[in-house]
N, C-alpha and C positions, 0 to 999 in steps of 0.2 A: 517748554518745561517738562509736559508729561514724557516727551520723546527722550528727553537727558535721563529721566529719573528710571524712565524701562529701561534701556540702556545701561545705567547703574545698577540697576536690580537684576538684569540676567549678569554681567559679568560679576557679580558681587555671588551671584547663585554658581554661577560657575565654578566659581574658586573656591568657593566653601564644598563644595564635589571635589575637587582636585586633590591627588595625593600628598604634594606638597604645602599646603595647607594645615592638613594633618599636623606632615611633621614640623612646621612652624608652632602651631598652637603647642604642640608639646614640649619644643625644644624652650621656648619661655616658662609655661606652667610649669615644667619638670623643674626646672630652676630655682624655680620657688621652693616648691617640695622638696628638694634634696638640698637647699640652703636651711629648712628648718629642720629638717629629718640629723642635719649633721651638724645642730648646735649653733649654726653661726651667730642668730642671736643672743646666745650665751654667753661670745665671745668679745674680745676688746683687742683691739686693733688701732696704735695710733688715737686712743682716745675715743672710736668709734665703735659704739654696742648699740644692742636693741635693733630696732626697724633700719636705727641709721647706718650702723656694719651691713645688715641685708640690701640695703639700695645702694652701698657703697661698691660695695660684688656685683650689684647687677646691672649699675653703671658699668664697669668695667667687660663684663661680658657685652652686655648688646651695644656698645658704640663698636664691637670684631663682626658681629653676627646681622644685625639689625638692617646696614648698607647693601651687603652681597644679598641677600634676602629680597631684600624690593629689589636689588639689579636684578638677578638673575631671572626672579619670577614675575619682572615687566618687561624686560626689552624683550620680549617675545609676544606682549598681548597684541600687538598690532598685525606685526609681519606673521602668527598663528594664525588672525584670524584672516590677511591674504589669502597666507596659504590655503586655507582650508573652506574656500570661497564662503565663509562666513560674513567677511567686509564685504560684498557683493551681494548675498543674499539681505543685509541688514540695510543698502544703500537703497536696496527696490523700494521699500516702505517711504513713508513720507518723511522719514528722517534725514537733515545734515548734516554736513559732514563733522558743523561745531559743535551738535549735538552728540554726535557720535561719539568724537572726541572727548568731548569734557563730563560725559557720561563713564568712559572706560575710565578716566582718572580718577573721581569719585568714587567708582565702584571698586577700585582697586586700592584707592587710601585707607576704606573701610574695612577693606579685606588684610591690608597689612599692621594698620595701625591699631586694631582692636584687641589683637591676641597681646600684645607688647602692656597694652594699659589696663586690660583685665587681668592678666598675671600679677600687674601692683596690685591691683584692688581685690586681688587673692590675698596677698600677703597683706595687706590692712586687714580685713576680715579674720586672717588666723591670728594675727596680733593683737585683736581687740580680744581675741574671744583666749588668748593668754595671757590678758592683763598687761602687757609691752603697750609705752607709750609713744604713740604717734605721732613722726613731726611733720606735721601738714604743711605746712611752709614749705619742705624740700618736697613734700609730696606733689604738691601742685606745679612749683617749678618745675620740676625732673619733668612731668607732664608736658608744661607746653616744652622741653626742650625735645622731649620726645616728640611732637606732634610739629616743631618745625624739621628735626631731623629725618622722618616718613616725608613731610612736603617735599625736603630738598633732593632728596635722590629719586622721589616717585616723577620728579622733572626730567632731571637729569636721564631717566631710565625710558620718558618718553620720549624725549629727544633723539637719544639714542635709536628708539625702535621706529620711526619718521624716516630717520635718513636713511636708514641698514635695510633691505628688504631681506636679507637671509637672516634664519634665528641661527646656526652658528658662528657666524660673522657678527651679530650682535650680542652674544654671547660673550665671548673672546671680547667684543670691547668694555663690557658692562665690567669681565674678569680685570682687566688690565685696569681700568678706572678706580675699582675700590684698592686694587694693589697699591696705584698712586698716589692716593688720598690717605691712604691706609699707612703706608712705610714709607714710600721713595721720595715723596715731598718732604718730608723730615730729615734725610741722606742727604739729599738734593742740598738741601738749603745748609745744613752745616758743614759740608765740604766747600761749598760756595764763601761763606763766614771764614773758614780756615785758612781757605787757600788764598781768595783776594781780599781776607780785611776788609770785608762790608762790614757797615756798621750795625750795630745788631736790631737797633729800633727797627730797623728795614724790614732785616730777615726775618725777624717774629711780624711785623705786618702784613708779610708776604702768604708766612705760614696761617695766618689767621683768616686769609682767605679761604683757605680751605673748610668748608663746616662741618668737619669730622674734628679738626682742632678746634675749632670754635664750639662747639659741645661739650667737647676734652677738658678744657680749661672751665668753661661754665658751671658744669657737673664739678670739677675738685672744689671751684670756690664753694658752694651751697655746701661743702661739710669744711673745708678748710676755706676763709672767708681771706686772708693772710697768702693763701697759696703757697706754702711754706715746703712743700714735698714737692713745687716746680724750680726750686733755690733761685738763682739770680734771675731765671726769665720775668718771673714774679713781679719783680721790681720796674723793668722797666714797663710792665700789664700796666698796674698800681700807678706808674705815675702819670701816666695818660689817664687811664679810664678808671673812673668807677666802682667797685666790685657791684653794687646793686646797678648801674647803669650799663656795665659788662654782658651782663644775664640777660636787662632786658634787648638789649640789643642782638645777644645771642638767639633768643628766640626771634624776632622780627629779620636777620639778614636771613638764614637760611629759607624762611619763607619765601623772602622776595626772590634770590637765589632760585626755590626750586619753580615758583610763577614764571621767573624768567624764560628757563629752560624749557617751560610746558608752554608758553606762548610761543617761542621760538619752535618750537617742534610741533605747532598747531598749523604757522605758517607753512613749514616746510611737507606737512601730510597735506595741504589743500593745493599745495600746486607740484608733487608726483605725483606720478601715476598710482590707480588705486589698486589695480591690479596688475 
């Protein structure tokens, strides 16, 4: 356990040195700050003011920003620290390899997931101290969907960096995954719908696989509970699942999702080569 936690604490130290760190912390903070600097909880949007317009904005940003962020700045920590016989100098010690591993992934949750959930509890803090009333309930929600959405791609990005020993080559794939999850999975499937008359229960179950939509959807119910701004897909959400059993489900698959991918890419780093 102390081997995991050292582990966790240099790479967690590392990346708080890293440039791109930086400009993550800022690219959320800034967000905040330029959401209050230009009014927006003054404004009314679809019924949506106060804190609840600013996390409805900021939903919308970091489900673009949030994904390519953990991709880009994980599928490198591993095949980095090959390259850079750091994986080699760290393996001398009486550390293993499970520790190694699940050390970097701790240390790098903490590192992406903190700036994301300190920028909320920025924007609580300037809204308490503006008298704007807080709705905790989505506050806490948006939370864990936040902190299963970090799980699932901080997997996903290990996985990645396991099989890929080149960081341009895991790059390039890390790019092409959020592309897919992001746009082309939604192309995909209603060209799919159009052209063969699939029936559509399918092709939103299909879509819901993916936990960028599964966020998507989550995040609009907690301000629209009705889903009234996704018109018919709405309907047939609703008539299967839930709205409160939706959410929590939304939080609990991406987890599993992103475990999956970090035990499969736990596998796959213990039996290549290390260097």
């Amino acid at each position: 356990m102390n081997n995991l936690l050292l582990v966790a604490f240099l790479d967690l130290k590392e990346s708080i040195r890293a440039k791109w760190f930086l400009v993550y912390t800022l690219v959320f903070g800034g967000l905040i700050a330029i959401f209050f600097i230009t009014g927006v909880t003054q404004s009314q949007v679809m019924g949506f003011n106060g804190l609840s317009r600013l996390l409805l904005m900021y939903i919308q940003i970091t489900i673009v920003i949030l994904p390519i962020f953990i991709l880009i700045t994980t599928v490198r920590s591993i095949s980095s620290d090959r390259d850079s016989n750091i994986l080699e100098y760290m393996l001398s010690f009486p550390i293993s390899l499970k520790q190694y591993y699940w050390g970097k992934v701790i240390g790098r949750f903490i590192t992406v997931f903190s700036p994301v959930f300190l920028a909320m509890i920025l924007a609580i803090i300037i809204g308490l101290v503006k008298g704007a009333s807080i709705p905790w309930a989505i506050l806490f929600l948006y939370s864990g969907l936040i902190f299963s959405l970090c799980l699932s791609f901080l997997g996903i990005a290990f996985f990645i960096s396991t099989i890929v020993k080149s960081s341009e080559v895991s790059l390039g794939i890390a790019f092409f995954v959020w592309i897919f999850l992001l746009a082309f999975i939604d192309i995909a499937l209603i060209s799919l719908m159009l052209q063969n008359r699939m029936d559509e229960s399918l092709i939103i179950g299909i879509s819901l696989l993916n936990p960028l939509e599964v966020f998507r959807v989550a995040a609009i119910s907690l301000f629209d509970p009705e889903l009234t701004v996704m018109g018919p897909v709405a309907y047939t959400i609703l008539d299967n699942v839930n709205q409160k059993v939706f959410v929590i489900l939304s939080i609990i698959y991406p987890v599993i999702l992103g475990f999956a991918f970090a035990f499969i890419g736990l596998i796959t780093f213990r039996k290549n080569d290390l260097v």
